[in-house]
C-alpha positions as CSV (number, residue, x, y, z in Angstrom):
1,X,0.0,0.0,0.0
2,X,1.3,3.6,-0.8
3,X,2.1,5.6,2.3
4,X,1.8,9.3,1.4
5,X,3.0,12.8,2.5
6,X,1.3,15.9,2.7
7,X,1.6,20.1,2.7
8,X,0.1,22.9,2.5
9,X,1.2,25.7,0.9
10,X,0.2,29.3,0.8
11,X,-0.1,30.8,-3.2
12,X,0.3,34.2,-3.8
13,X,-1.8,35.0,-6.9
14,X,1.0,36.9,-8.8
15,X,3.3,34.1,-8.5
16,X,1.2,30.8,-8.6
17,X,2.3,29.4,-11.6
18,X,5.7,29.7,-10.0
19,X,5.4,28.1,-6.9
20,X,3.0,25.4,-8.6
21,X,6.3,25.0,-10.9
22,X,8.7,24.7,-8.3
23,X,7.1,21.8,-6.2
24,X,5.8,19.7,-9.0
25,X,9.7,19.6,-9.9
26,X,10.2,18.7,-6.0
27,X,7.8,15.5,-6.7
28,X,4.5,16.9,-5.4
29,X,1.1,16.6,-6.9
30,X,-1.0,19.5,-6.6
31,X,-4.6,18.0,-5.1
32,X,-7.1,21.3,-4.2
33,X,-6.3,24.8,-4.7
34,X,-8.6,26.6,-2.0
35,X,-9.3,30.2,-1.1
36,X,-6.6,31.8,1.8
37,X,-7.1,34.4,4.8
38,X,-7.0,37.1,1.9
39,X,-8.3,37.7,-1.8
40,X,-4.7,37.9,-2.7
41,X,-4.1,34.4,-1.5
42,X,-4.7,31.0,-2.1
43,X,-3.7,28.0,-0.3
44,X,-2.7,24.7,-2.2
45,X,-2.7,21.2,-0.8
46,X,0.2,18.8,-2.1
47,X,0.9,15.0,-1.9
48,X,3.5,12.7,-3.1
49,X,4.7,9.0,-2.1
50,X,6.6,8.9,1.0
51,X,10.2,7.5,0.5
């Protein structure tokens, strides 16, 4: 069975594609992109197989 990890990680709207970008190189797969404390912000949720 796959034992996975998990984060959650704060978007800023003017650099999300960037930040997507930089943990999908990392291994993570982005799950739910949900709205933050702000309209500036969003907050995505990442998994990936734990090692």
């Amino acid at each position: 069975m796959t034992k996975w990890e998990y984060a959650t990680v704060p978007l800023l709207v003017h650099a999300t594609k960037q930040i997507l970008d930089t943990w999908g190189e990392d291994g993570w797969e982005l799950v739910q992109v949900v709205p933050g404390p702000s309209a500036e912000q969003l907050v995505a949720y990442f998994k990936r197989p734990k090692q």
